[in-house]
N, C-alpha and C positions, 0 to 999 in steps of 0.2 A: 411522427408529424408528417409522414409521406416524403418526407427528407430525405437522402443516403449518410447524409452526416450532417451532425452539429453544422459544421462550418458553413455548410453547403445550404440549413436552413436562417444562418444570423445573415446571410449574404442579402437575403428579399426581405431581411427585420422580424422572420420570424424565431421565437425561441420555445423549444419544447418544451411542458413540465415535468415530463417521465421521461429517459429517469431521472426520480429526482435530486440524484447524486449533483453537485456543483448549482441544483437551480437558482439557490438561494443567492449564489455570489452574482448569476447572471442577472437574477432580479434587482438586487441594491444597482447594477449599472444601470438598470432600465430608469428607477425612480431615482438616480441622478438626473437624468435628463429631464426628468419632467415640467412640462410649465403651462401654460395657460392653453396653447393651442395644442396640447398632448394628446390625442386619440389612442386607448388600446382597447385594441379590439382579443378576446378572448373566444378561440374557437374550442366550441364542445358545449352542449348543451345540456350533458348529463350531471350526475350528481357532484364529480369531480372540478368542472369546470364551474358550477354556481358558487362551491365553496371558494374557489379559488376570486370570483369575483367580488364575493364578498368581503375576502380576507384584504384583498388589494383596496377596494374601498377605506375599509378603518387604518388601513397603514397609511396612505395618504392621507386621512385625515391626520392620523397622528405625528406625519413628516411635516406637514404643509397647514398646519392647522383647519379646522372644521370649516371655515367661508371657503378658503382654494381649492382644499383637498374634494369639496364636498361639489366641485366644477371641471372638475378634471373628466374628460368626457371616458367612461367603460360600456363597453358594447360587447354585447354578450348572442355568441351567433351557435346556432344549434340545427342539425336538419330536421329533428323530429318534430311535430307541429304542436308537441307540448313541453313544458320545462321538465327534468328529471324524468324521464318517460318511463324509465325503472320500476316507479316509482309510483305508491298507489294516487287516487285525485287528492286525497285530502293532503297531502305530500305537494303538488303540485300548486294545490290550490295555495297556501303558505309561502311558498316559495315564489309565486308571482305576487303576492302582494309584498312581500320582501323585498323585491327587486325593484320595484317601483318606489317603495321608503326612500333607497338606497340613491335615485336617480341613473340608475342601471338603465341604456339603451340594448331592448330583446329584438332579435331575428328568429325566431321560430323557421321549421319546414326550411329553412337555408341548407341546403349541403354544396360546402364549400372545397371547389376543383380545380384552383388556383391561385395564385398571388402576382400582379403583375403592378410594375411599380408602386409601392406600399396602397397596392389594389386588393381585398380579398374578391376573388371572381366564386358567382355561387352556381349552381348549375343551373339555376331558373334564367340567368343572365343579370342577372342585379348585380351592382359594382358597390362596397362599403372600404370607405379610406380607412385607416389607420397610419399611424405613428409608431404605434408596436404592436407585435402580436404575438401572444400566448397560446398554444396548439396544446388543448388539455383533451383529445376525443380519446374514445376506449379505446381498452387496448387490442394491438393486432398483433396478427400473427406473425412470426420471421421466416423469411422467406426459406429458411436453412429447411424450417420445420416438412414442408412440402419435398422438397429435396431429399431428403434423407431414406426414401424409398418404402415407408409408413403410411398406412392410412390417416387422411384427413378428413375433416368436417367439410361443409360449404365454405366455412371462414379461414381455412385452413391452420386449423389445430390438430394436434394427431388426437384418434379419436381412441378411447379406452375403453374398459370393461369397468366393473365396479369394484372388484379387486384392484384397477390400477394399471394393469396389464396392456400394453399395444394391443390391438386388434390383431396386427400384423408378426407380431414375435412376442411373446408370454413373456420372454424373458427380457424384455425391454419393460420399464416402466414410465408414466409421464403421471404430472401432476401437474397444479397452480396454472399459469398463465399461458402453458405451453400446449394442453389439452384440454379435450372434452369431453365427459362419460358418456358412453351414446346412450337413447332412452333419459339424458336428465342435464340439458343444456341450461346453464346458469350464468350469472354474467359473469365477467371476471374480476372476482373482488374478490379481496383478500381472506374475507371468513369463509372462504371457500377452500382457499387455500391451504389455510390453518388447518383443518381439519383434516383432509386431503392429506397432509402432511404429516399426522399421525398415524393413519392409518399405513400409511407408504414406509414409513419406518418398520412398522411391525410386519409386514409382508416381503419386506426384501429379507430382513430375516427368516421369515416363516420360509420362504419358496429356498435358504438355502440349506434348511435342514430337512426340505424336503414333506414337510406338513401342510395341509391345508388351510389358505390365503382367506384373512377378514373382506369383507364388503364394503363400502364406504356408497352410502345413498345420501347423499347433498339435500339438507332439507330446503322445502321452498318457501319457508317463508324466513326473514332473520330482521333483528333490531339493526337497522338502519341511521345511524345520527350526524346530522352535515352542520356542522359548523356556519354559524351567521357571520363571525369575525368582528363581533361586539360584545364576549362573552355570554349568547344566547345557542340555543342550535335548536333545530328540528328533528325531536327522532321520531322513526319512522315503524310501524309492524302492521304485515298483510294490508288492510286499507283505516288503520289509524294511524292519529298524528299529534303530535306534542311540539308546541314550542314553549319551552320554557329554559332559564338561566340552569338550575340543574344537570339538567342535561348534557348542557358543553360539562361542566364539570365532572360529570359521570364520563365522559368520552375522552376528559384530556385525561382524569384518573388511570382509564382504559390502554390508552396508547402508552403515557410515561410507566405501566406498570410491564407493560408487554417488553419493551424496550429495556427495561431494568432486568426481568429475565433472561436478556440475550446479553447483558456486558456487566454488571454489576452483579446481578442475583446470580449469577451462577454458582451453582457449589462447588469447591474445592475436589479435585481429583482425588480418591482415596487412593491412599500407597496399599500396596499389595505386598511391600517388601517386609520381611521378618527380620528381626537384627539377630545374627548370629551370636553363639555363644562365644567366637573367637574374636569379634569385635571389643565385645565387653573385658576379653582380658587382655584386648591390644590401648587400652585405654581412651581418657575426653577424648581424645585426636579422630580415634578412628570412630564414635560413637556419633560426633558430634558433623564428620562427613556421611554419616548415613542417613542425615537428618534429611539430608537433600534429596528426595526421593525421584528428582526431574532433573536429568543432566543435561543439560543444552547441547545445542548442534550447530554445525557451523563452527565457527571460530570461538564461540562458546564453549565448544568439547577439547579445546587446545588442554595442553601440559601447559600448567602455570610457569610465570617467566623464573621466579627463585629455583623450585622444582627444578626446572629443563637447566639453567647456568650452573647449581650446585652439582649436576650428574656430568656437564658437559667437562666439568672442571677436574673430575677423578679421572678423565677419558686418556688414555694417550693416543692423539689424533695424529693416523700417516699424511704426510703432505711431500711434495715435490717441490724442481726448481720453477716449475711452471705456473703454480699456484701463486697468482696476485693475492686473490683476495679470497680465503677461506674458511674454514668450520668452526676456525678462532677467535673471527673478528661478529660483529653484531649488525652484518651488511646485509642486506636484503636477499640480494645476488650471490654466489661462489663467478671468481674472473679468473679462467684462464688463459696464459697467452701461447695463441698458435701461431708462429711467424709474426705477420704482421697486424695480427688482429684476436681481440680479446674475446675469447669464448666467454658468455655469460651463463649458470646454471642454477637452479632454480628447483624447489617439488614443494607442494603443499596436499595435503589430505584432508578430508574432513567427512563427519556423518550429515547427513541431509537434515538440513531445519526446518524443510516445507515441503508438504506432501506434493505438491505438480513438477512433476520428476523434468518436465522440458524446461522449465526456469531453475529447476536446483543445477541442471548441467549448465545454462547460462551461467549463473554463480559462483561455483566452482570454477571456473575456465577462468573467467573473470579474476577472482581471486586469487587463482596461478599466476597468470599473467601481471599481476600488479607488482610483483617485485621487479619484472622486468622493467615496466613503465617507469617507477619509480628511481633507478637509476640508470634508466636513460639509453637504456640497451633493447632492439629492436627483436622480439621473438622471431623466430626461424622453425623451431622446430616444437610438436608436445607429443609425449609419451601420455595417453590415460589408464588411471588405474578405476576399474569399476569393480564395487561392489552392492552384488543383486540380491535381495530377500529369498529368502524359498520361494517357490513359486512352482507352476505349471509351465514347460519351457514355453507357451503363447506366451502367459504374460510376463512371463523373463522377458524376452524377445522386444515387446511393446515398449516395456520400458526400457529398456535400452536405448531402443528406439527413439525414443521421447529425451532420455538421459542426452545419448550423444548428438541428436539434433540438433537443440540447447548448448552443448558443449561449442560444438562448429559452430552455428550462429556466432558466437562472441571469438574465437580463434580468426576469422573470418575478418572480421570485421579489425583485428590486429595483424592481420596479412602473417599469419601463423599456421606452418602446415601440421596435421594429424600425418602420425608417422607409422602408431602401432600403441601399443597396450597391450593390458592384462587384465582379466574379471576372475573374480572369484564370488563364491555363497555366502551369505550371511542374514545376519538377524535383520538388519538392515539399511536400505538405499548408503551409501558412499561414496564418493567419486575425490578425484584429485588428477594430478598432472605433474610428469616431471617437464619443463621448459627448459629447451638450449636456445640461444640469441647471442647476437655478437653486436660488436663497436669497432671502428678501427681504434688500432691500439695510439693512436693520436690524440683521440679523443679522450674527454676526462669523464667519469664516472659520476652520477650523483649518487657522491656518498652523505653518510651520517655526518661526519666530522667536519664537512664546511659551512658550518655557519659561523656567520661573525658578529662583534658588536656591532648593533645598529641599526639590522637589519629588521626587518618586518617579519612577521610571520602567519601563512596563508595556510589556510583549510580550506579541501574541494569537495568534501559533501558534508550533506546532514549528519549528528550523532546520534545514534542511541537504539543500531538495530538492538543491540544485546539484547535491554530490556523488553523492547515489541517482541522478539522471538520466544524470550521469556513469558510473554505472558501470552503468547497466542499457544504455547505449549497447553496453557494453563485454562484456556477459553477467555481471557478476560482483556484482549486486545479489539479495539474497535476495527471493524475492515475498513474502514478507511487510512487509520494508523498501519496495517499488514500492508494495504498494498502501497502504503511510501516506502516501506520498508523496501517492499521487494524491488520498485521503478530505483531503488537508490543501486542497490545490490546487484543491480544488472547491467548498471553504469560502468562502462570501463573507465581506466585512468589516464588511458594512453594522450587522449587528445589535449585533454588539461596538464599534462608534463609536456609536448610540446611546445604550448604555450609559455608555460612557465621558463622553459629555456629561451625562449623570444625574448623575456624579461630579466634574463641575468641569475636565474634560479642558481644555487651556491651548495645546497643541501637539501635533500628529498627522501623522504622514506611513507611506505603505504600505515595507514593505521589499521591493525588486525586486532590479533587475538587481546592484545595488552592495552588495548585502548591508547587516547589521547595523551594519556598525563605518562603512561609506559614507552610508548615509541618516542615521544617527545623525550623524555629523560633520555632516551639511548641516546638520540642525537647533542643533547647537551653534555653528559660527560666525554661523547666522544671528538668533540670540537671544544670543550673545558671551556664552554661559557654559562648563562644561565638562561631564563625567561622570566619577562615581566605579560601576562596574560588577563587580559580584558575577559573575566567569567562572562559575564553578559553577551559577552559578544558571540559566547559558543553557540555556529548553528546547530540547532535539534529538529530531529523527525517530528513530525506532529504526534502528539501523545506520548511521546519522553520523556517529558517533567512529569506529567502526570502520575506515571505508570512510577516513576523511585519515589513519586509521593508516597505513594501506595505501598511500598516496602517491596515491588517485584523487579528482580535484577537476573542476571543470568549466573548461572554456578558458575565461572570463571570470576565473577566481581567479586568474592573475598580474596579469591591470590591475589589479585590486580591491587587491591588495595594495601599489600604490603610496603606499596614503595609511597604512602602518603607521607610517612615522614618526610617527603624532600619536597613536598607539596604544602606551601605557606600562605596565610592569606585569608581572603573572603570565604572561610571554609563552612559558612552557616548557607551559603548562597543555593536557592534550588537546583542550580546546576551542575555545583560540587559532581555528585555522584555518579552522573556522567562524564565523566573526566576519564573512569578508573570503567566505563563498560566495554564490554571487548566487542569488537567491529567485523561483520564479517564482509569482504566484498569493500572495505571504509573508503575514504579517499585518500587524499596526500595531504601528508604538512610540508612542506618547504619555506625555505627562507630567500628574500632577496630582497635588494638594496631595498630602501626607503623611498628614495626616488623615484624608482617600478612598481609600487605595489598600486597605489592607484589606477595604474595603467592596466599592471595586469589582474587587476581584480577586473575592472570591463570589459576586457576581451573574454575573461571565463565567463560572466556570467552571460554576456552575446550569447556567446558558444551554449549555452543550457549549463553551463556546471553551476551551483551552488556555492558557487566560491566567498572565502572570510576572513578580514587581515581581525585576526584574533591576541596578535601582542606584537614584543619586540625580544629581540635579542641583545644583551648586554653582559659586561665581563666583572665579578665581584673576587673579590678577593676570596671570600670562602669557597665551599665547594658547592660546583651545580647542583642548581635547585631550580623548581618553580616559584613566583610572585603571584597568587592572584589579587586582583585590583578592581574597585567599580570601573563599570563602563568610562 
């Protein structure tokens, strides 16, 4: 939109359509506002911005009924001195009698070089108000693009070969919106892309074994069809033209089938694994874990909680007089005391769950660190353990790079120094951190075991990376679902257990590998009370319920689900199963008075946390359990 940022274009009333990630929610604010002296003015005069005028037309009609809707003034401004200039006449010709049905106000030859008080300024000097405005023109280039020491076009796209190849380095490729073949400049649209795309796949293969690289020549003429926003549309080829009702149908068929291949129609990953013959004579047990041919990462690749207590239980574990709080107990932390102040210590591992190795070190860090947070001990010190793929020592090197940047970023930001480490080779990315922190020995610890009857009980993020991580293994996570995941994951916990101690917090622990309904049990037998827990109330990541609709869960979710027996209640509820998925990066559960929790549910959610008084705590005669209950 010739903006630097969102922000910086809703400031002078204008909002961009591309990208069009969130436009939709900007839009329902826009046609809240609307009313009789509404003016939105739509700039772009291409094929993007007419569809876009039209679609806003019939939505107003169908918000505001056909008399209002059909008076709401749209103004549709373009520099070229024809409508859809792409676009052959008889395309054109269609499209302005369209626009006129519609009571559409056209600016032709307008190219618009400002906005001064909900002014759009055009370069010929003509001034057109609006009320809102929509910035739909093609698309440009990023400025990185020129930057980056690459040949460019006049528009500043880097400019390619037919192969796909930079001009400037072979070994660089561009494609879709980012480039442009020289000898066969085409607009930027997506069938261009598409194809583009194909062929770029087969080439960066080819160029790595070293074979001779396919051609890709963009043809020029292609089926063009722009939606009327009445269930009609105009498609378009070389200089013919159709409007007919068909056609939108042919086009939405088009899109919802394209989009079903990218989330739904994808096929299932074929296992490559072979079941040995020592499996089948180790019996169901072992046969039936080899079913799982995708083992999760992250807190996902944990040792189940029975597994790790049944092993921990044959151990004989050395301890001292110094040891508060150690290997025996189910506390977040090991506490020991040096004079007059309680060493806290800490280590967590894990295999990477997403390939952008600068946010897996975010992650990890993050996830060390949350036991500290959790009770209430300040990190001081971290040990990282890396482990790097084979590799080339460059891109060893890089990632690392990327790895421990991410790591510090989030260290950093909990006033935690980097001390030292160790890396070693492997099949692949892992990283973890051992953490030392202290408390004065005055101070009380949040542990497991102080909760009481009557208290409230608080959650500080969303649930349910398990399953998104699960199913983005699997390609069948929406990227908008991935990247909640990841903004959750990257959250630390530090700031929201400050808080929480402002408001009398009693008992805290982070939710990881065991999920909600597992860490929450440790804390209820370890304070021998129980919970009564609003299911409804449990926050979820977007596309959480969806995703255990769908039967996809992370290979930790059957250990996790050993401890359902002590879980009672609304157990048909879609959120059930979430309860039992394991968290990586999760938030906190704490407990505090009844009193405080309204309070301190608004201070977290001020602060950005995702904060949730999801039950109560109370004392039953039998033995700790969960209650789930309608909202």
């Amino acid at each position: 939109s010739g903006y630097e940022s969102v922000a910086e274009a809703r400031e002078v009333g204008v909002t961009a359509v591309k990208p069009i990630d969130n436009f939709s929610a900007r839009l329902d604010d826009i046609l809240a506002r609307v009313d009789d002296d509404t003016e939105i003015a739509i700039v772009g005069g291409g094929a993007a911005g007419a569809e876009v005028a039209m679609a806003l037309r019939a939505r107003l009609i169908k918000i505001l009924g056909s008399s209002q809707g059909s008076k709401v003034a749209i103004k549709l401004i373009g520099r070229g001195e024809k409508l859809c200039p792409n676009h052959g006449p008889a395309v054109q010709k269609v499209m302005m009698q369209v626009v006129r049905e519609r009571g559409i106000e056209l600016h032709t030859g307008q190219e618009v070089v400002g906005v001064e008080n909900s002014t759009l300024v055009t370069k010929k000097g003509d001034r057109i108000p609006f009320t809102e405005a929509l910035w739909c023109t093609q698309g440009a280039a990023q400025q990185w693009l020129s930057e980056c020491g690459l040949p460019v076009d006049e528009d500043g796209f880097i400019k390619t070969s037919t192969t796909l190849q930079t001009l400037g380095d072979p070994t660089i490729f561009a494609a879709g919106d980012t480039a442009t073949i020289e000898g066969y400049k085409r607009p930027k649209s997506g069938v261009f892309a598409v194809f583009a795309g194909l062929t770029l796949a087969r080439n960066v293969r080819l160029v790595a074994r070293g074979e001779p690289l396919e051609h890709y020549y963009p043809q020029s003429e292609f089926l063009g069809i722009i939606g009327l926003g009445d269930g009609t549309a105009v498609a378009s080829r070389g200089q013919l033209a159709w409007r007919t009702r068909w056609m939108w149908d042919l086009k939405d068929w088009i899109d919802r089938k394209w989009m079903w291949n990218y989330s739904l129609g994808l096929p299932d990953m074929p296992s490559d694994s072979i079941v040995p013959a020592s499996a089948k004579v180790a019996g169901e047990d072992a046969l039936e874990l080899l079913k799982d041919d995708m083992r999760c990462g992250g807190c996902g690749s944990k040792v189940g909680a029975t597994t790790l207590s049944n092993a921990m239980k044959r151990i004989s574990i050395p301890t001292r007089p110094e040891i508060v709080v150690g290997a025996e107990s189910v506390e977040d932390c090991a506490v020991v005391k040096v004079d007059r102040v309680l060493s806290c210590q800490t280590v967590d591992f894990f295999r990477a769950m997403i390939s952008d190795p600068y946010n897996f070190g975010r992650i990890a860090a993050n996830h060390s660190l949350s036991d500290m947070h959790a009770m209430g001990c300040q990190p001081v010190s971290a040990l990282a353990l890396v482990q790097l793929p084979h590799a080339l020592p460059r891109i060893q090197e890089e990632d690392m790079v990327q790895m421990m940047s991410g790591a510090c970023q989030a260290l950093k930001e909990s006033d935690c120094a980097l001390v030292g480490g160790h890396t070693v080779e492997g099949i692949e990315p892992a990283m973890g951190f051992t953490i030392t922190g202290h408390m004065d020995a005055n101070e009380s610890a949040l542990l497991k075991s102080g909760m009481k009857s009557g208290q409230r009980i608080l959650i500080t993020k969303l649930v349910g990376t398990g399953t998104i991580l699960a199913a983005e293994m699997r390609k069948k996570a929406h990227g908008v679902w991935f990247a909640g995941a990841v903004k959750s994951m990257v959250q630390s916990n530090g700031p929201a257990v400050t808080i929480l101690r402002k408001h009398g917090v009693t008992a805290c622990t982070d939710i990881t590998g065991f999920g909600v309904a597992g860490h929450l049990l440790e804390m209820l037998k370890a304070s021998e009370v129980s919970a009564r827990l609003s299911i409804g109330s449990l926050p979820c990541l977007p596309g959480a319920v969806e995703l255990v609709k769908r039967g996809i869960f992370s290979s930790l979710q059957p250990s996790n689900l050993r401890s359902r027996h002590l879980v009672f209640g609304k157990m048909d509820h879609e959120k059930y199963p979430l309860l039992f998925d394991p968290q990586t990066s999760g938030g906190v559960i704490a407990s505090v008075p009844a009193s405080s929790a309204a309070a301190a549910i608004k201070e977290l959610r001020a602060s950005g946390v995702d904060a949730q008084d999801i039950g109560e705590v109370f004392v039953d005669s039998e033995a700790y359990r969960i209650d789930l209950v309608d909202n």
